[in-house]
PyMOL Python script that loads the backbone (N, CA, C, O; Angstrom):
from pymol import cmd

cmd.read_pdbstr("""\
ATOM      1  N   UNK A   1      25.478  -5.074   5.636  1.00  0.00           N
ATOM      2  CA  UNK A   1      24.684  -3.986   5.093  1.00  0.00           C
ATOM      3  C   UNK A   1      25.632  -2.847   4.729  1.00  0.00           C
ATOM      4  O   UNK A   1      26.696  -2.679   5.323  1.00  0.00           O
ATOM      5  N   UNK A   2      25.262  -2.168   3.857  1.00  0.00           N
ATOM      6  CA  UNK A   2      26.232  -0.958   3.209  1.00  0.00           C
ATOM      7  C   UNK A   2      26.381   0.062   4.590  1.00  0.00           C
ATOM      8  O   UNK A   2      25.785   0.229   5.655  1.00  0.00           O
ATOM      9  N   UNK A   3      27.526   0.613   3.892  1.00  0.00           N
ATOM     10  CA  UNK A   3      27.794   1.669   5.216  1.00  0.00           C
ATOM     11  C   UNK A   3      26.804   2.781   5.383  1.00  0.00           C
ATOM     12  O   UNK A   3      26.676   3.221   6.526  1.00  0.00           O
ATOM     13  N   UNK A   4      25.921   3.421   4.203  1.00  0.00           N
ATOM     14  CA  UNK A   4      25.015   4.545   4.150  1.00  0.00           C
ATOM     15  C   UNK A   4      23.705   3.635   4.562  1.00  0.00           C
ATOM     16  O   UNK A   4      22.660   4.274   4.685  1.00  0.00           O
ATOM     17  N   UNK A   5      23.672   2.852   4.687  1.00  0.00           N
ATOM     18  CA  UNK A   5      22.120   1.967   5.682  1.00  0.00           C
ATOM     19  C   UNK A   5      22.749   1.133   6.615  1.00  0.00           C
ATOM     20  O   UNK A   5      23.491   0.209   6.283  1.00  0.00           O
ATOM     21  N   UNK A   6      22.435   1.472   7.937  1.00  0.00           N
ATOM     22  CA  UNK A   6      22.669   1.105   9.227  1.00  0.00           C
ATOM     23  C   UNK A   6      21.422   1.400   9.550  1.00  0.00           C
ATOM     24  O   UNK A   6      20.625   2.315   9.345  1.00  0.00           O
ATOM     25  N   UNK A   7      21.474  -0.059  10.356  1.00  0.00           N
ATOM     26  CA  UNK A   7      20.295   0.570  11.643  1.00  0.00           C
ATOM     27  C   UNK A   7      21.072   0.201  13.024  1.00  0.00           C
ATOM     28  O   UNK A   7      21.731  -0.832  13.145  1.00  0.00           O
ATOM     29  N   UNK A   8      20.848   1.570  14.467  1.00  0.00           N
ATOM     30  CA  UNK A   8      21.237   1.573  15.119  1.00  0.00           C
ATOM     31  C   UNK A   8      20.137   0.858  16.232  1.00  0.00           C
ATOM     32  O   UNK A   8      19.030   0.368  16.012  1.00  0.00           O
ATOM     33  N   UNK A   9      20.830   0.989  17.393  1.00  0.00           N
ATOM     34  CA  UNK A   9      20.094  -0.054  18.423  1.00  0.00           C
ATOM     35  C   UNK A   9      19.164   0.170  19.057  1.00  0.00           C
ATOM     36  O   UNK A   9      18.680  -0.637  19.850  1.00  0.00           O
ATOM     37  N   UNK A  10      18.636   1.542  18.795  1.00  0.00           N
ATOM     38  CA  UNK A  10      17.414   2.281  19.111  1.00  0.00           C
ATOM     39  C   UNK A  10      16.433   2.121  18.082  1.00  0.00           C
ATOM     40  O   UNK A  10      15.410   2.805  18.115  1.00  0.00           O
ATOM     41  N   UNK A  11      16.704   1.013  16.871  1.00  0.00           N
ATOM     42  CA  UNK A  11      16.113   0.702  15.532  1.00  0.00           C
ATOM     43  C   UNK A  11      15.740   2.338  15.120  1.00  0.00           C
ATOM     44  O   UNK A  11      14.657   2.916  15.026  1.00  0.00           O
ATOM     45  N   UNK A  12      16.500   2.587  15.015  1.00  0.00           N
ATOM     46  CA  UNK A  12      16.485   4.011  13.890  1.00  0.00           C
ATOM     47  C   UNK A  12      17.348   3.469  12.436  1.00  0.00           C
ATOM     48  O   UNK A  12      18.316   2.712  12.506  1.00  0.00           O
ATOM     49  N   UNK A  13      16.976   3.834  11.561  1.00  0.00           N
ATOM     50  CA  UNK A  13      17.403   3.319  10.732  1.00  0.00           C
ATOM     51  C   UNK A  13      17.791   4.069   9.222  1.00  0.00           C
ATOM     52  O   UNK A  13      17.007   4.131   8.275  1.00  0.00           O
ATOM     53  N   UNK A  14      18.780   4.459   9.230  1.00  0.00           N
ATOM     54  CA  UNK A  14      19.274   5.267   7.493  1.00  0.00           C
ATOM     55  C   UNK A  14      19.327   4.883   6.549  1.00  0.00           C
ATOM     56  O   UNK A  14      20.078   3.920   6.699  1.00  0.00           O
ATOM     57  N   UNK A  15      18.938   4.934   5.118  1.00  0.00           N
ATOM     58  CA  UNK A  15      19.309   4.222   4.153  1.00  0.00           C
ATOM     59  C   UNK A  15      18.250   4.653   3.282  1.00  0.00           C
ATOM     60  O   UNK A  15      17.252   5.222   3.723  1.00  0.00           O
ATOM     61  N   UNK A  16      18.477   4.339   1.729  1.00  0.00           N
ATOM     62  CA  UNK A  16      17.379   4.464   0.978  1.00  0.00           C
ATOM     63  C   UNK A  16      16.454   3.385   0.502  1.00  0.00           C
ATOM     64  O   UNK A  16      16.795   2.202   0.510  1.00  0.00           O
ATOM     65  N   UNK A  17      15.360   3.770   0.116  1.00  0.00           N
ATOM     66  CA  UNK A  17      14.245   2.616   0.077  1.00  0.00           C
ATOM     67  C   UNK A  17      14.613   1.750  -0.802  1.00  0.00           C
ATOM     68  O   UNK A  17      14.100   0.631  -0.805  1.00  0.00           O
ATOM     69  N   UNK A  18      15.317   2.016  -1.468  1.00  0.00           N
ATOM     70  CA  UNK A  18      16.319   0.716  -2.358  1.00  0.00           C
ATOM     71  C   UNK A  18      16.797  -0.492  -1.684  1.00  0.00           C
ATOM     72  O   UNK A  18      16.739  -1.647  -2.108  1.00  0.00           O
ATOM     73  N   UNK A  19      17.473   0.105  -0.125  1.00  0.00           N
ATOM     74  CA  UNK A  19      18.286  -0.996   0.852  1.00  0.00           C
ATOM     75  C   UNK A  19      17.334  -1.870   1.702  1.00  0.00           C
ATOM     76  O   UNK A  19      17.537  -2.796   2.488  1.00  0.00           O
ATOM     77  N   UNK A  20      15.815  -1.010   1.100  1.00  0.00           N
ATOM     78  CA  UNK A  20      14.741  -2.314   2.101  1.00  0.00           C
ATOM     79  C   UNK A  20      14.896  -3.613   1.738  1.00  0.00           C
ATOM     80  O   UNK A  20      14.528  -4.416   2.596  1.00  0.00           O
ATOM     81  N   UNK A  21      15.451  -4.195   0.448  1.00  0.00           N
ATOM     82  CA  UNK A  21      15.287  -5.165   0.278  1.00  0.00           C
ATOM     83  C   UNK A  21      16.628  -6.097   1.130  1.00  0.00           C
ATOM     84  O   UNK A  21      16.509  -7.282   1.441  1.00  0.00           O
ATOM     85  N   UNK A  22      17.660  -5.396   1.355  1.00  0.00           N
ATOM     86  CA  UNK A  22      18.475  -5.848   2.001  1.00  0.00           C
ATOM     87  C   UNK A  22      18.212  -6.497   3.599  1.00  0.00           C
ATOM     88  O   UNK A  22      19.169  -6.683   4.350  1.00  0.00           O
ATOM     89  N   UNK A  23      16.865  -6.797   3.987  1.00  0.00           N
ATOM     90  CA  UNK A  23      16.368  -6.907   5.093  1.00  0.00           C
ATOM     91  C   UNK A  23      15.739  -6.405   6.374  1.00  0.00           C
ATOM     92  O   UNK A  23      15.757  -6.856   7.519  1.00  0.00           O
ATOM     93  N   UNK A  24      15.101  -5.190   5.764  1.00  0.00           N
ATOM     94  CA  UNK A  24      14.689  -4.172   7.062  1.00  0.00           C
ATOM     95  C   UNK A  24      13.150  -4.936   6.604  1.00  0.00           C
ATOM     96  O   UNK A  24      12.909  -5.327   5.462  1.00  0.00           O
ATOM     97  N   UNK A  25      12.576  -4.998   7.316  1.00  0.00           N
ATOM     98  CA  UNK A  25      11.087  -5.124   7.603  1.00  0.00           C
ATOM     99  C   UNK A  25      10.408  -3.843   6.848  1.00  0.00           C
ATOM    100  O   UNK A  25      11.232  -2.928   6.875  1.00  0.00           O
ATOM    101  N   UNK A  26       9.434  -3.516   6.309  1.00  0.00           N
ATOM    102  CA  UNK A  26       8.629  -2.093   5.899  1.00  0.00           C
ATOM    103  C   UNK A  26       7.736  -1.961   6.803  1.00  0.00           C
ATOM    104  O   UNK A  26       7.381  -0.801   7.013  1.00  0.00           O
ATOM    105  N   UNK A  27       7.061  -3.095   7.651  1.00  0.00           N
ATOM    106  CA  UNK A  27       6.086  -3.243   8.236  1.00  0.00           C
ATOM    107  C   UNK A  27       6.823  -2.632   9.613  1.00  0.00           C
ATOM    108  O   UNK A  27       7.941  -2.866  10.072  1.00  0.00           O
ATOM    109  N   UNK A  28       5.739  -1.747  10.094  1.00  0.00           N
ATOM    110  CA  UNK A  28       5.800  -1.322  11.493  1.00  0.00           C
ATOM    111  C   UNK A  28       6.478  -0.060  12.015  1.00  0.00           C
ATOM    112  O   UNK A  28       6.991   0.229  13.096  1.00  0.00           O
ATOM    113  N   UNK A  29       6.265   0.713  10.644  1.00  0.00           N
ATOM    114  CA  UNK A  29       7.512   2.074  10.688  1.00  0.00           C
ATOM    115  C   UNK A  29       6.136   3.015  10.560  1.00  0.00           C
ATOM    116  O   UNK A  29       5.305   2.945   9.655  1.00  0.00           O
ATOM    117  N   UNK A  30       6.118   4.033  11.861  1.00  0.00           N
ATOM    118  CA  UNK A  30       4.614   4.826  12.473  1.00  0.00           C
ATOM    119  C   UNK A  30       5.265   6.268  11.867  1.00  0.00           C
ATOM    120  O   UNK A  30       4.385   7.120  11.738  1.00  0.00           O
ATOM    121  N   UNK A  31       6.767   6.778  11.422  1.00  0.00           N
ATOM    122  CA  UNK A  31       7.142   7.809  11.395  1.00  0.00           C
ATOM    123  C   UNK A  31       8.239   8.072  10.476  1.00  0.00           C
ATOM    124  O   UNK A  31       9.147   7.309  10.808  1.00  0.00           O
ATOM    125  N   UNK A  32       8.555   8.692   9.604  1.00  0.00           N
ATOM    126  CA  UNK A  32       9.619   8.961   8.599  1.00  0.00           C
ATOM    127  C   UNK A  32      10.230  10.391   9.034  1.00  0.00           C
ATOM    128  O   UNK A  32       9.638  11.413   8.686  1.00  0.00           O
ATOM    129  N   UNK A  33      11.429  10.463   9.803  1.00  0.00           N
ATOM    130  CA  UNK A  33      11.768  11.796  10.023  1.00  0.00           C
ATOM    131  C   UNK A  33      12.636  12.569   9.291  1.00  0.00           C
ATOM    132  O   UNK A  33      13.782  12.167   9.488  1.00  0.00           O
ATOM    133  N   UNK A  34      12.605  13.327   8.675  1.00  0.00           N
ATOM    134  CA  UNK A  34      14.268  14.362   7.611  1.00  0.00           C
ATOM    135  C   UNK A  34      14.848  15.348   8.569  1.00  0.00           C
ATOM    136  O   UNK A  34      14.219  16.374   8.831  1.00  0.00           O
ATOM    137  N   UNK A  35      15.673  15.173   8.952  1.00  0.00           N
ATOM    138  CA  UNK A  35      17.048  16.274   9.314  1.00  0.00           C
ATOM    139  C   UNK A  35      17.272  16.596   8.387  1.00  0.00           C
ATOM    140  O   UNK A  35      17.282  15.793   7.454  1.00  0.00           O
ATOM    141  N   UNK A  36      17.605  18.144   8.169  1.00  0.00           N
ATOM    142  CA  UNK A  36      17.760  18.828   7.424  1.00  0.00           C
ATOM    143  C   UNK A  36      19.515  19.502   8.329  1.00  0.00           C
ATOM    144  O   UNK A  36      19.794  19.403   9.524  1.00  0.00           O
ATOM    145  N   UNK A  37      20.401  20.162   7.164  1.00  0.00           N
ATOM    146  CA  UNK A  37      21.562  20.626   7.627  1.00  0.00           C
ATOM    147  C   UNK A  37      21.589  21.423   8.773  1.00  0.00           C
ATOM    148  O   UNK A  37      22.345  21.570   9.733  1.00  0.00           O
ATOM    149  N   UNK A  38      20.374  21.965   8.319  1.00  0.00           N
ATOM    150  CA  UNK A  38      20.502  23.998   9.426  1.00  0.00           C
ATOM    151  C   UNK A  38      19.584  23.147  10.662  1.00  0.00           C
ATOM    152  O   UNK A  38      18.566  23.765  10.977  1.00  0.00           O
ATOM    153  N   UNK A  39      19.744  22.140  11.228  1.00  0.00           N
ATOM    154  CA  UNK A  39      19.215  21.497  12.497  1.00  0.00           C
ATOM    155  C   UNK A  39      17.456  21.103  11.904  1.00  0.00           C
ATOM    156  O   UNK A  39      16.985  19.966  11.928  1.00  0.00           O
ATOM    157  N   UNK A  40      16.841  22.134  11.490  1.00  0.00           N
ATOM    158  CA  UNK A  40      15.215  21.461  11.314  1.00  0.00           C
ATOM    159  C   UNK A  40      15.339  20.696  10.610  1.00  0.00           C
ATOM    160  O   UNK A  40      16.174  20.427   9.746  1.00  0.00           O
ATOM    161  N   UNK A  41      13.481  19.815  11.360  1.00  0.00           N
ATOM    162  CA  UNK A  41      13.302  18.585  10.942  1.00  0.00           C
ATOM    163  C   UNK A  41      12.112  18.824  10.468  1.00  0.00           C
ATOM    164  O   UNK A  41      11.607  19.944  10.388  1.00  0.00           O
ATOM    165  N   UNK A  42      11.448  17.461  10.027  1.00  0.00           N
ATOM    166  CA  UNK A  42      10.148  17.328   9.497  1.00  0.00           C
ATOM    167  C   UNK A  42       9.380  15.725   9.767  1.00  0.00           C
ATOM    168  O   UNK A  42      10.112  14.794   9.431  1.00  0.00           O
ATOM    169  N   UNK A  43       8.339  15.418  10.193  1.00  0.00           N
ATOM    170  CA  UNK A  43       8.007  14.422  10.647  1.00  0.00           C
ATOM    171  C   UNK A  43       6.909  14.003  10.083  1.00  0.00           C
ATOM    172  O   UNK A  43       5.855  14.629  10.196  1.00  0.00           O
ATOM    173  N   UNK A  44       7.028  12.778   9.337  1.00  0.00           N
ATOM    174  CA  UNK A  44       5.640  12.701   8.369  1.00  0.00           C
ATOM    175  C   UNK A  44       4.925  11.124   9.368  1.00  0.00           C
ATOM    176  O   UNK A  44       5.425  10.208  10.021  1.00  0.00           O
ATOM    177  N   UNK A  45       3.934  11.427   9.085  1.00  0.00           N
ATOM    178  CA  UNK A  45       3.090  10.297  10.111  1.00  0.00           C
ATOM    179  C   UNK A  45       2.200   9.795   9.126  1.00  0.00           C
ATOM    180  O   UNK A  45       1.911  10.534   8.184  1.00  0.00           O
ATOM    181  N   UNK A  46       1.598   8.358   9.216  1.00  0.00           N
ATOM    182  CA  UNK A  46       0.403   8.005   8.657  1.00  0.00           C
ATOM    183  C   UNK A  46      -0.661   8.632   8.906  1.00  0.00           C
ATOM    184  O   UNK A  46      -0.913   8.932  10.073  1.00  0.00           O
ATOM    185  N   UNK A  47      -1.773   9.071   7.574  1.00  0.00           N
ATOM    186  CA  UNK A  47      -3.038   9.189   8.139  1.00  0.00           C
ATOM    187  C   UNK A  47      -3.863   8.797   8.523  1.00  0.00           C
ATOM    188  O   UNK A  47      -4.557   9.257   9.430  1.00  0.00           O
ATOM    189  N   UNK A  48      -4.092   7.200   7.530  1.00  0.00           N
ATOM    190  CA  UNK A  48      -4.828   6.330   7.747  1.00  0.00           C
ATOM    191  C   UNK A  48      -4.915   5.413   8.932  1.00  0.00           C
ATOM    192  O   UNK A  48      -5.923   4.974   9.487  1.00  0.00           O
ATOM    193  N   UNK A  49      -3.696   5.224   9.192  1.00  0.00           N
ATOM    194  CA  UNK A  49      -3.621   4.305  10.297  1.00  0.00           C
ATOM    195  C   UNK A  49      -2.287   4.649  11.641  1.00  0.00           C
ATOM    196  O   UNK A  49      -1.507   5.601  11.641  1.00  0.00           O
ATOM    197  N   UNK A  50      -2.364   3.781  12.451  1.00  0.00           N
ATOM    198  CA  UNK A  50      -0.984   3.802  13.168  1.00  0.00           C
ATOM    199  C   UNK A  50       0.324   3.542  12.474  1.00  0.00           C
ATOM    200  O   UNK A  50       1.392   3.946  12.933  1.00  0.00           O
ATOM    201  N   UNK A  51       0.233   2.966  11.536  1.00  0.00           N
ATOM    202  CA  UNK A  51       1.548   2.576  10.712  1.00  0.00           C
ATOM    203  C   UNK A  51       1.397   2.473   9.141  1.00  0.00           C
ATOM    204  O   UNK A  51       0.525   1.830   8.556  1.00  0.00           O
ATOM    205  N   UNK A  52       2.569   3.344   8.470  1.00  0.00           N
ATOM    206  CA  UNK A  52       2.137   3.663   7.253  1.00  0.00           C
ATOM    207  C   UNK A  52       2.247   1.604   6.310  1.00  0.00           C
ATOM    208  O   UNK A  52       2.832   0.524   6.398  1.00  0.00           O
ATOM    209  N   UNK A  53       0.858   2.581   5.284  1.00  0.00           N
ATOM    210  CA  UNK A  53       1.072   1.157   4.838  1.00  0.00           C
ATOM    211  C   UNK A  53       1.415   1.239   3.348  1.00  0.00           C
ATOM    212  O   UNK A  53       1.969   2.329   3.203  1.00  0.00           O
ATOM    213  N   UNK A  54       1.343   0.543   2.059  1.00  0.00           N
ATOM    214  CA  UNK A  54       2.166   0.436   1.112  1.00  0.00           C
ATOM    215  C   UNK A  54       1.912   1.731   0.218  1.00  0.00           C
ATOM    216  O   UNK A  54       2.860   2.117  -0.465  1.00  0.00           O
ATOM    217  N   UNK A  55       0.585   2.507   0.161  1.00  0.00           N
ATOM    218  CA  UNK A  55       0.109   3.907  -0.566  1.00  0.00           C
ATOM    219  C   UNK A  55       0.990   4.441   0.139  1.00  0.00           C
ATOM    220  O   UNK A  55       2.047   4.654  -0.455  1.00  0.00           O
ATOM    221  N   UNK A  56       0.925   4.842   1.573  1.00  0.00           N
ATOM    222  CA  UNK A  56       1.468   6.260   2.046  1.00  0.00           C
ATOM    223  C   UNK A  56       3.035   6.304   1.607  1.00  0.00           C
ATOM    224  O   UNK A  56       3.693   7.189   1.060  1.00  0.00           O
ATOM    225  N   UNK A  57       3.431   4.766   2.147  1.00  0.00           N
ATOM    226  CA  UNK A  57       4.795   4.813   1.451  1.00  0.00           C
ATOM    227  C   UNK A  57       5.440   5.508   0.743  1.00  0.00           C
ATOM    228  O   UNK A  57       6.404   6.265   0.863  1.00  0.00           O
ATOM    229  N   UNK A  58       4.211   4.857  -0.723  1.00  0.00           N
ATOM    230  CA  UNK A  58       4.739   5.212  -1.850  1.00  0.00           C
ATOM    231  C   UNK A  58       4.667   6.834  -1.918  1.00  0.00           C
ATOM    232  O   UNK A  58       5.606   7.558  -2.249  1.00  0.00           O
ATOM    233  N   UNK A  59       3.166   7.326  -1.480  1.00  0.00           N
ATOM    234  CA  UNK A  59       3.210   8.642  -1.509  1.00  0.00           C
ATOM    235  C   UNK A  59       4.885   9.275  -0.591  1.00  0.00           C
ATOM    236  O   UNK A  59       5.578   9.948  -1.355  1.00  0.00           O
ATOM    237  N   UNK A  60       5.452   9.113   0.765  1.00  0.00           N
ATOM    238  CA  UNK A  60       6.147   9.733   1.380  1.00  0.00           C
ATOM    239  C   UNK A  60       7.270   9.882   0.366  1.00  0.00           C
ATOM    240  O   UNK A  60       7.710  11.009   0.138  1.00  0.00           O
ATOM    241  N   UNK A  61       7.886   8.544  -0.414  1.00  0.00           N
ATOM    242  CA  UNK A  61       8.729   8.244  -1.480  1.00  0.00           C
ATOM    243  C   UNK A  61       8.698   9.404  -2.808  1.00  0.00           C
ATOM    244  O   UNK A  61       9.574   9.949  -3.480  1.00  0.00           O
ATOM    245  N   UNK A  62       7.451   9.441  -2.786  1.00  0.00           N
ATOM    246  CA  UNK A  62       7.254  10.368  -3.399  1.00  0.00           C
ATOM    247  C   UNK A  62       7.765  12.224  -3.321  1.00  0.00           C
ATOM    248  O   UNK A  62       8.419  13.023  -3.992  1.00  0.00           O
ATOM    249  N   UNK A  63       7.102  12.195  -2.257  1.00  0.00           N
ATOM    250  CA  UNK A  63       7.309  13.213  -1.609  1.00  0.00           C
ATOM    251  C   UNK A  63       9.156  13.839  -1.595  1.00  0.00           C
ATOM    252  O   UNK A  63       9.733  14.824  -2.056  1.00  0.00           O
ATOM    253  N   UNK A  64       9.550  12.658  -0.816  1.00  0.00           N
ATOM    254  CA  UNK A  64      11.159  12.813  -0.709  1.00  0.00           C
ATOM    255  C   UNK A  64      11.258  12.772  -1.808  1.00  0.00           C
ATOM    256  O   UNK A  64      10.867  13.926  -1.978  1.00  0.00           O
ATOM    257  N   UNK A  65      11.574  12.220  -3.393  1.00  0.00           N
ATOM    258  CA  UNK A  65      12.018  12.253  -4.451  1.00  0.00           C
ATOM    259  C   UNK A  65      11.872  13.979  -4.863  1.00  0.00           C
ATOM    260  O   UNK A  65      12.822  14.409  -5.517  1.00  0.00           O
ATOM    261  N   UNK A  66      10.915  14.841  -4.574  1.00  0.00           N
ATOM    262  CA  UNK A  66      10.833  15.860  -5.272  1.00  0.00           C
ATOM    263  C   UNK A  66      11.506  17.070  -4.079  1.00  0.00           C
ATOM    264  O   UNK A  66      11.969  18.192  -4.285  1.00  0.00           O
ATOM    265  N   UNK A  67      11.388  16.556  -3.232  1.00  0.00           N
ATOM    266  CA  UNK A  67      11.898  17.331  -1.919  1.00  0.00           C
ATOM    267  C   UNK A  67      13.869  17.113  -1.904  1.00  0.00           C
ATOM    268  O   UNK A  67      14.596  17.565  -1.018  1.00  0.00           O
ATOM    269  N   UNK A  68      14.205  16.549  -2.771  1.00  0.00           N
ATOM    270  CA  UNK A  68      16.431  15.838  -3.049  1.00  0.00           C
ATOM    271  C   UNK A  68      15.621  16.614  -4.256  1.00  0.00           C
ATOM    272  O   UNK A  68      15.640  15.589  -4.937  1.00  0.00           O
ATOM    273  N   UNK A  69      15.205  17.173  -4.763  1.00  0.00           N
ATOM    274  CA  UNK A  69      15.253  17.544  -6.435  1.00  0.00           C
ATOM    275  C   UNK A  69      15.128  18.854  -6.189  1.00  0.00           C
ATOM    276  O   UNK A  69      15.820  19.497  -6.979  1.00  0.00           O
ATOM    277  N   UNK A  70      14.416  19.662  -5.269  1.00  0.00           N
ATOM    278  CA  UNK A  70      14.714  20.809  -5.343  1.00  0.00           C
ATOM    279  C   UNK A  70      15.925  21.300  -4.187  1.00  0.00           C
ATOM    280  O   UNK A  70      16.474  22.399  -4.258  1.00  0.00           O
ATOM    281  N   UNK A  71      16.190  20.407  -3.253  1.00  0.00           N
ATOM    282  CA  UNK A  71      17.280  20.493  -2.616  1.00  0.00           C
ATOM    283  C   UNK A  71      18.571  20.673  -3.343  1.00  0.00           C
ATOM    284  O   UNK A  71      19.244  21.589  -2.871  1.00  0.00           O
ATOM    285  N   UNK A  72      19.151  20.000  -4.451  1.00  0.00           N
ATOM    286  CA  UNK A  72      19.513  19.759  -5.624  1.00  0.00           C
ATOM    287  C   UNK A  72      19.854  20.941  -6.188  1.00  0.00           C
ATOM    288  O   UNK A  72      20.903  21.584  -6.167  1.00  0.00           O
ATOM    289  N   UNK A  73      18.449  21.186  -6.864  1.00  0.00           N
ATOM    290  CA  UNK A  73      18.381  22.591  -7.391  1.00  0.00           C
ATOM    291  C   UNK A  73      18.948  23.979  -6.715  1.00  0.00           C
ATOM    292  O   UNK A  73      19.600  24.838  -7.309  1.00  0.00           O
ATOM    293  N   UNK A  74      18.541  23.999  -5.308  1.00  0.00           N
ATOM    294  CA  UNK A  74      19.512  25.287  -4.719  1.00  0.00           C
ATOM    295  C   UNK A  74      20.289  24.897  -4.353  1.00  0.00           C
ATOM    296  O   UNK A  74      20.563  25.521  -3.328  1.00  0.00           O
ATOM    297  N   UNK A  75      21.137  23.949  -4.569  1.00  0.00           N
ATOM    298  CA  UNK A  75      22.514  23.815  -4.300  1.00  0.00           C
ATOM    299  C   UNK A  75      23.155  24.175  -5.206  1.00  0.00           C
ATOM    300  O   UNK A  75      24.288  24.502  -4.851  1.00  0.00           O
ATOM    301  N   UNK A  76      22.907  24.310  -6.596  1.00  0.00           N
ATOM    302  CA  UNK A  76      23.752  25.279  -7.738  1.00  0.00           C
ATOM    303  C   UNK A  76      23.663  26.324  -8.022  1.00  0.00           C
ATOM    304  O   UNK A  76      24.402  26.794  -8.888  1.00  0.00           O
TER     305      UNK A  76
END
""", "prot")
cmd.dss("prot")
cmd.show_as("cartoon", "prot")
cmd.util.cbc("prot")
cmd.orient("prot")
């Protein structure tokens, strides 16, 4: 697996949703967390259920895509 997607032994796992296909399971992930530089975090949970399923996904995916775009943006 690439060096920017590891999963460690506590199955925490880094990488972008690109590297799912490289063999992580999608199924069974209850929590998506962002560290941010200045220490805060943010913790997105399913609504519907105990474990997000292929909508919320896409929505969280979502979410992060515009959340690196304005990150992005105040970085210049």
């Amino acid at each position: 697996m690439a060096e920017e997607a590891r999963e460690r032994a506590d199955n925490e796992w880094e990488g972008t949703p690109l590297q799912m296909r490289s063999g992580l399971d999608p199924y069974g992930i209850k929590e998506i967390v962002i560290e941010f530089d200045t220490g805060d975090e943010e913790v997105l949970k399913p609504q519907i259920s105990e474990e997000f399923r292929s909508y919320e996904l896409h929505q969280a995916a979502t979410y992060l895509g515009i959340l690196s775009q304005q990150l992005r943006v105040h970085r210049k």
